[in-house]
C-alpha positions as CSV (number, residue, x, y, z in Angstrom):
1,X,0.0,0.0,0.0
2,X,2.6,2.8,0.7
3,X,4.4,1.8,-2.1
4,X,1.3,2.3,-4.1
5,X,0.4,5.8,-2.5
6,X,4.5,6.8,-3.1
7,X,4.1,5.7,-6.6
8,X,1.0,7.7,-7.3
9,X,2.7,10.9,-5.2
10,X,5.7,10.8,-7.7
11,X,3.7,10.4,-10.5
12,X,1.6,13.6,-9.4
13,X,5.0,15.4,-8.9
14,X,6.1,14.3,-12.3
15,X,2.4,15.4,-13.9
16,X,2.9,19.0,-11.9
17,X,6.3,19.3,-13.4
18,X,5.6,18.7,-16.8
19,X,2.7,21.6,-16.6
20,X,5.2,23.8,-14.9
21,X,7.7,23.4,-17.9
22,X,4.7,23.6,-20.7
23,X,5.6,27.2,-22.4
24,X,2.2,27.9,-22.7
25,X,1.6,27.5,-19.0
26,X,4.4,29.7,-18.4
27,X,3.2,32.5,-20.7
28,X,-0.1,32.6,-19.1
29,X,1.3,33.0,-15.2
30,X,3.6,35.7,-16.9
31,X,0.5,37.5,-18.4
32,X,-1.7,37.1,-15.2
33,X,0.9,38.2,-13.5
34,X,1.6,41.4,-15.5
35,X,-2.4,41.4,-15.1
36,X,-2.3,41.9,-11.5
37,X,0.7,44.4,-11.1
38,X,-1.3,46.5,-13.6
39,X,-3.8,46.3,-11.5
40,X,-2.7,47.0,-8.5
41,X,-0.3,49.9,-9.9
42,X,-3.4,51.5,-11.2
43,X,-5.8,51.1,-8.5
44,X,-7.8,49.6,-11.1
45,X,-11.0,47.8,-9.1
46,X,-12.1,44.0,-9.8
47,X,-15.3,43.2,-11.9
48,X,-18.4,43.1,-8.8
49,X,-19.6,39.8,-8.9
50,X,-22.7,40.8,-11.1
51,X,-20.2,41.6,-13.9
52,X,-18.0,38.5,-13.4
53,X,-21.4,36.2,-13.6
54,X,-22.5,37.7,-16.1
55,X,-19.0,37.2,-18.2
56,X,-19.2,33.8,-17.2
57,X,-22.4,33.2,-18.7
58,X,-21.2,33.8,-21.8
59,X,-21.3,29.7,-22.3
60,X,-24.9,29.9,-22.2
61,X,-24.6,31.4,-25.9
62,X,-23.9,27.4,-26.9
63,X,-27.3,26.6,-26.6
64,X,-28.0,29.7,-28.9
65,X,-25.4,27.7,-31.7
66,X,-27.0,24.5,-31.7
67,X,-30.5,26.4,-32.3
68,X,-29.2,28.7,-34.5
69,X,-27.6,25.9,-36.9
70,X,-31.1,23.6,-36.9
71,X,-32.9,26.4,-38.0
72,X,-30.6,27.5,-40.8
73,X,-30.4,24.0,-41.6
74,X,-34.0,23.1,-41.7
75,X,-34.5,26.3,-43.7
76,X,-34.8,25.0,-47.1
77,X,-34.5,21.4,-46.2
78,X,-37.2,21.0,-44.5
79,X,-39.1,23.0,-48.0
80,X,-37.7,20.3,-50.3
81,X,-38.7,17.3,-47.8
82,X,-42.3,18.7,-47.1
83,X,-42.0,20.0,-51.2
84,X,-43.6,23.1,-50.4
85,X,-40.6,24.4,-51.8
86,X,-42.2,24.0,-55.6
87,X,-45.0,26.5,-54.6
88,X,-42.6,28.6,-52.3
89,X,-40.5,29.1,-55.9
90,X,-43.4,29.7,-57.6
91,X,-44.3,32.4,-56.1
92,X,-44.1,36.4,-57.9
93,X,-41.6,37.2,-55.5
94,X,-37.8,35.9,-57.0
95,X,-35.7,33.4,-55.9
96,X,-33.0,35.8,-54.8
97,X,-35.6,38.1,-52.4
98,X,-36.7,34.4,-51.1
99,X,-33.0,33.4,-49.9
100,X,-32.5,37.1,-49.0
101,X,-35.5,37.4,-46.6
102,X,-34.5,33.6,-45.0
103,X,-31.2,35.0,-44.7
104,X,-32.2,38.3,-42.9
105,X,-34.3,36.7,-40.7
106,X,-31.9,33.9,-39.6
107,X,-29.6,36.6,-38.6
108,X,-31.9,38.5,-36.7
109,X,-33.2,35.5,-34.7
110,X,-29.5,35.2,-34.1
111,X,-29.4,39.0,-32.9
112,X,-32.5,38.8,-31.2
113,X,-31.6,35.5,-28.6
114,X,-27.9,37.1,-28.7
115,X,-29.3,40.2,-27.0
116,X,-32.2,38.0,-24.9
117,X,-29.1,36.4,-23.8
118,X,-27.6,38.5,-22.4
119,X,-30.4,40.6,-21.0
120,X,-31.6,37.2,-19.0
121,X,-27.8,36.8,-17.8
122,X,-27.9,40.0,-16.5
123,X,-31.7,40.0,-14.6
124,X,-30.7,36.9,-13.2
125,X,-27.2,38.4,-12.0
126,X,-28.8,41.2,-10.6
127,X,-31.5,39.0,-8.2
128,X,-28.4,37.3,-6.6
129,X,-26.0,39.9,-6.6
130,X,-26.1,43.8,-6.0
131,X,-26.0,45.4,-9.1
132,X,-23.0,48.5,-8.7
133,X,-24.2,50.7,-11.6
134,X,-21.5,53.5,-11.1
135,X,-18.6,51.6,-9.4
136,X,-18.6,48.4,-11.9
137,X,-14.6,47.8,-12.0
138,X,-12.9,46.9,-15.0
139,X,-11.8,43.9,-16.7
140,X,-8.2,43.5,-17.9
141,X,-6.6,41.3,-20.8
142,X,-3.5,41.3,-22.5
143,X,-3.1,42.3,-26.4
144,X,-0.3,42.5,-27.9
145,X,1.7,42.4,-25.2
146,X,0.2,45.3,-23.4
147,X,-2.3,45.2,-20.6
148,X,-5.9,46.9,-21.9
149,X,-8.9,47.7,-19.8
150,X,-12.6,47.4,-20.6
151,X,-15.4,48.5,-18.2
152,X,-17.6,45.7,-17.0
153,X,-20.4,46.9,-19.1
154,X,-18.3,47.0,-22.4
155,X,-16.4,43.9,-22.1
156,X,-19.6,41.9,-21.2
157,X,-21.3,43.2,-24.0
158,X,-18.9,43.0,-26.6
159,X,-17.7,39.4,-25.9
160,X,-21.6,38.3,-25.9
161,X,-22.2,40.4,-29.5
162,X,-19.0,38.9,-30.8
163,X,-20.1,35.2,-29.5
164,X,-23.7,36.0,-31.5
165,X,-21.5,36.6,-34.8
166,X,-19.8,33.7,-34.7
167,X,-23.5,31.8,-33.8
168,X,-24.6,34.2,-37.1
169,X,-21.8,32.2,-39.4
170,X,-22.2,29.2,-38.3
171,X,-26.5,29.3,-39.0
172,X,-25.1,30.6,-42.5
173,X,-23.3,28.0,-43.0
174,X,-26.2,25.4,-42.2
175,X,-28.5,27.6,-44.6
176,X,-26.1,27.3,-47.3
177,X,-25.7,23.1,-46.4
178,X,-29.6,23.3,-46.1
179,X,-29.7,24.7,-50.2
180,X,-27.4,22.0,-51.6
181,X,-28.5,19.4,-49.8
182,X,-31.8,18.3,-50.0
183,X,-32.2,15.9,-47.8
184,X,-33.5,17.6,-43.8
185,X,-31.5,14.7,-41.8
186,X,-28.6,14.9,-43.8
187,X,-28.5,18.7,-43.2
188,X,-28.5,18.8,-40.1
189,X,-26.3,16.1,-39.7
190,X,-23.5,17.5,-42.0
191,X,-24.4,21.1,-40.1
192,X,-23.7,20.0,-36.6
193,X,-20.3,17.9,-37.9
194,X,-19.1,21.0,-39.0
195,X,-19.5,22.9,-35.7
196,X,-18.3,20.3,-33.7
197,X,-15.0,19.3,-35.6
198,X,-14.4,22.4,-37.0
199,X,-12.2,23.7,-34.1
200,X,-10.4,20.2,-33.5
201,X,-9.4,20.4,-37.4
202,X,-8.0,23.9,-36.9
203,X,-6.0,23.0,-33.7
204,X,-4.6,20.3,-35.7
205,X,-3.5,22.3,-38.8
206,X,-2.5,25.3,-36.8
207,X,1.4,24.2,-36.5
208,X,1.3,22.4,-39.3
209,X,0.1,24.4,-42.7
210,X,-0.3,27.9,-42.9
211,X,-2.7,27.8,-45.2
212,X,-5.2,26.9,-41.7
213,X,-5.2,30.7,-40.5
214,X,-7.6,31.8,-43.7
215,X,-10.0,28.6,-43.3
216,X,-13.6,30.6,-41.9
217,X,-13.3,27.9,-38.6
218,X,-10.0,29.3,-37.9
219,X,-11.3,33.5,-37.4
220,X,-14.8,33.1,-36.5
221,X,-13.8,32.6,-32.7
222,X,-14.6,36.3,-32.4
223,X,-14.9,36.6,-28.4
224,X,-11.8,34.9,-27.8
225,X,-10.5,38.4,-29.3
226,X,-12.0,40.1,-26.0
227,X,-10.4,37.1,-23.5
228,X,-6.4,37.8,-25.2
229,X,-6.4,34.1,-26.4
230,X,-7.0,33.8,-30.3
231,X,-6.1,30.7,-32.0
232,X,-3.7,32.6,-34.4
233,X,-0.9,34.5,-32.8
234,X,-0.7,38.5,-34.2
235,X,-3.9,38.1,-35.9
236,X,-6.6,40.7,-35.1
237,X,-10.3,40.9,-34.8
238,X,-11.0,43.2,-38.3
239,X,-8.5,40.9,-40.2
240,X,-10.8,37.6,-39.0
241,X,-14.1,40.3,-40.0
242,X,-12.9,40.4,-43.5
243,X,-12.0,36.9,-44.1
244,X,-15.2,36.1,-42.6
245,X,-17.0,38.5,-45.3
246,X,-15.5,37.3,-47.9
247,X,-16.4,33.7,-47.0
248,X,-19.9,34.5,-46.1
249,X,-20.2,36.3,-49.8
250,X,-19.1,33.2,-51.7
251,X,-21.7,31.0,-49.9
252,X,-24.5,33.1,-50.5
253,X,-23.3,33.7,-53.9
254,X,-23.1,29.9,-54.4
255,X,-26.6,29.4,-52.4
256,X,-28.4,31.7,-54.9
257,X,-26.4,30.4,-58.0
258,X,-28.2,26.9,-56.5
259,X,-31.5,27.9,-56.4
260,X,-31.5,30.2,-59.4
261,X,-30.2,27.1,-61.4
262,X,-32.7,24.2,-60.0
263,X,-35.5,23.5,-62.6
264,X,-39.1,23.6,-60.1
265,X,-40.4,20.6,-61.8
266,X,-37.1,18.5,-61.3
267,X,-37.3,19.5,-57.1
């Protein structure tokens, strides 16, 4: 037995060390650090607690994703399996103001729970926790090796409209699976695999090929922008904006092409 338990207390030591000597782990106690002395240097106040639960809410927005990719998914596939689609096309209005109003109304359900989000976060904060309206603190990151501060109400904010953009491309991207692909299964099935393997393939390209840091996966992690931890060193948040454009124009452009193309009596 104490062999066992001396075993198992070297192996811990071993396990600490290793983390101790990972460069990564390093870098983040040298930017908390510089974090703190920042802070205390400046007098800067702590986020209350309303602020900090609110921030940590922010993974509440993953619900938001999953709903956000069925509908855009079930958008058109759902038209072809039910094949109302045939008198949806044959209506006065044109194919391209039919995609157009799906899309704007996909991305303003997206806005819509984005903002319901974050409105709910913050009711429910403020029943367990006094709300400090004029004395909210401040929340400090690192960029670019300098220490930057955001007020609790504009960090928040910002990190929860930045997570809602990122829901916003990935709902595109279903919309534009749910045009090629008729089937409403296979849509959403083909949907969710991208959003849940997309990251994992970009971790696993990132030191490998460059070609990885223009992929859309690799700059629509918006809100890790406002946290200091993007997956692409020296990248920044209006580069990752107009990759993102021009991705999000070349799928609409080939969603339209798609449906402008399809013959309504061969659907």
């Amino acid at each position: 037995m104490d062999k066992l338990e001396a075993a198992t207390e070297s192996q811990s030591i071993d396990d600490q060390e290793l983390i101790t000597d990972d460069p990564k782990y390093q870098s983040m106690l040298e930017e908390q650090t510089l974090i703190e002395q920042f802070r205390m240097e400046n007098k800067i106040k702590e986020p209350v607690k309303l602020w900090k639960y609110v921030n940590n809410n922010l993974f509440v927005m993953n619900i938001l994703s999953i709903l956000g990719i069925f509908w855009g998914a079930s958008l058109f596939s759902k038209e072809f399996k039910s094949n109302t689609i045939k008198s949806l096309l044959a209506t006065p209005f044109s194919r391209g103001e039919i995609y157009l109003s799906k899309f704007l109304a996909l991305g303003l359900v997206v806005c819509m729970g984005t903002l319901l989000t974050y409105l709910v976060s913050f009711l429910i904060g403020a029943v367990y926790y006094q709300p400090s309206i004029t004395e909210p603190g401040s929340f400090l990151i690192m960029r670019d090796d300098e220490v930057v501060e955001y007020s609790a109400y504009t960090y928040t904010l910002f990190r929860y409209l930045l997570k809602g953009l990122e829901i916003m491309v990935v709902s595109y991207i279903a919309l534009t699976i749910s045009v090629l692909v008729r089937g409403f299964i296979l849509s959403i099935i083909v949907s969710y695999l991208l959003f849940f393997i997309g990251d994992a393939v970009v971790l696993y390209f990132t030191e490998r090929a460059e070609w990885i840091d223009y992929s859309l996966f690799a700059n629509i992690n918006y809100s890790s922008y406002m946290s200091g931890s993007s997956f692409m060193n020296g990248s920044s948040l209006s580069t990752s904006l107009t990759i993102t454009v021009l991705y999000i124009a070349g799928l609409y452009a080939i969603s339209l092409k798609h449906l402008n193309t399809k013959d309504i009596g061969a659907i």
